[in-house]
C-alpha positions in Angstrom: 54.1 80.0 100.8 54.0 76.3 100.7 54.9 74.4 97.9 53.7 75.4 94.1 52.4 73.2 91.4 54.6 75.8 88.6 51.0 75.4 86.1 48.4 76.3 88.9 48.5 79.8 87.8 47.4 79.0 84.6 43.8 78.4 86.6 43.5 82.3 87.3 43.9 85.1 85.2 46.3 87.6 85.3 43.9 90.4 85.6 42.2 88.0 88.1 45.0 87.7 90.0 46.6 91.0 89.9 42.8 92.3 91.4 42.8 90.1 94.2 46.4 89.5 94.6 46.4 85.9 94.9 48.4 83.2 93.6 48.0 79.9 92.8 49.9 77.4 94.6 48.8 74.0 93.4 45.3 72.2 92.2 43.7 69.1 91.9 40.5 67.7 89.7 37.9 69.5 92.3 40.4 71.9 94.6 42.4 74.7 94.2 44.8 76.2 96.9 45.7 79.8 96.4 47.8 82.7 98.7 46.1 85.3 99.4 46.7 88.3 102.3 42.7 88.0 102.6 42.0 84.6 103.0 38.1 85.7 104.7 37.0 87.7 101.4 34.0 86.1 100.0 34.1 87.4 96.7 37.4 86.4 96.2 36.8 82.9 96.8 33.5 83.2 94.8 35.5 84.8 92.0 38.6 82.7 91.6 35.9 79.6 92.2 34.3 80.6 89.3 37.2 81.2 87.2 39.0 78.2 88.2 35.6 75.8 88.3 36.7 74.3 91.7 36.6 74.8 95.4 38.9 77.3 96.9 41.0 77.0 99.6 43.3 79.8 100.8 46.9 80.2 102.5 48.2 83.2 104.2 50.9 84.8 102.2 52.3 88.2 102.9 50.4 91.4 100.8 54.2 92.6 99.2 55.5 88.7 98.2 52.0 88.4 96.6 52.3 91.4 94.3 55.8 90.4 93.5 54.8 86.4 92.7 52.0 87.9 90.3 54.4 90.2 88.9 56.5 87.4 87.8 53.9 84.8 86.9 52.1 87.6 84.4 55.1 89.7 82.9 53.4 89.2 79.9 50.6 91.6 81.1 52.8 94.1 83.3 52.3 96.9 81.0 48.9 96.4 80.5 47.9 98.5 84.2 49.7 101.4 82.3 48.5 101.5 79.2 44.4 101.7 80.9 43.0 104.8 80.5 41.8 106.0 84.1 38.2 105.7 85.1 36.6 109.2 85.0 32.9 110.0 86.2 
């Protein structure tokens, strides 16, 4: 990953960025650059646009440094996935 503005993750939720396992890399007042392992998903660029309120651009990053960057970044939230019920139908 390129360099890292170490507040740009503050833009995207954890739960945000846990689900589409991206990471924020750095921002400006209309922009944000994020790592993703999916850079041609349209909802993820839709979502974290949304979020974020401004245009996102995306960087390859591999899928495993990803979930490990997001692990760090959110420890505050890593045992929230455990403590979920799971979905029944």
């Amino acid at each position: 990953m390129s360099s890292v503005d170490p507040h740009a993750h503050r833009l995207i939720p954890g739960v945000v960025a846990r689900r589409r396992n991206v990471v924020a890399l750095r921002f400006t007042e209309h922009a944000l650059v994020v790592a993703t392992a999916d850079p041609v998903s349209m909802e993820a660029e839709s979502e974290l646009g949304s979020v974020a309120a401004r245009t996102v651009q995306f960087e390859v990053a591999p899928p495993g440094l990803l979930v490990d960057v997001v692990a760090d970044l959110y420890p505050e939230e890593e045992g929230l996935r455990h403590e979920l019920p799971p979905l029944t139908h």
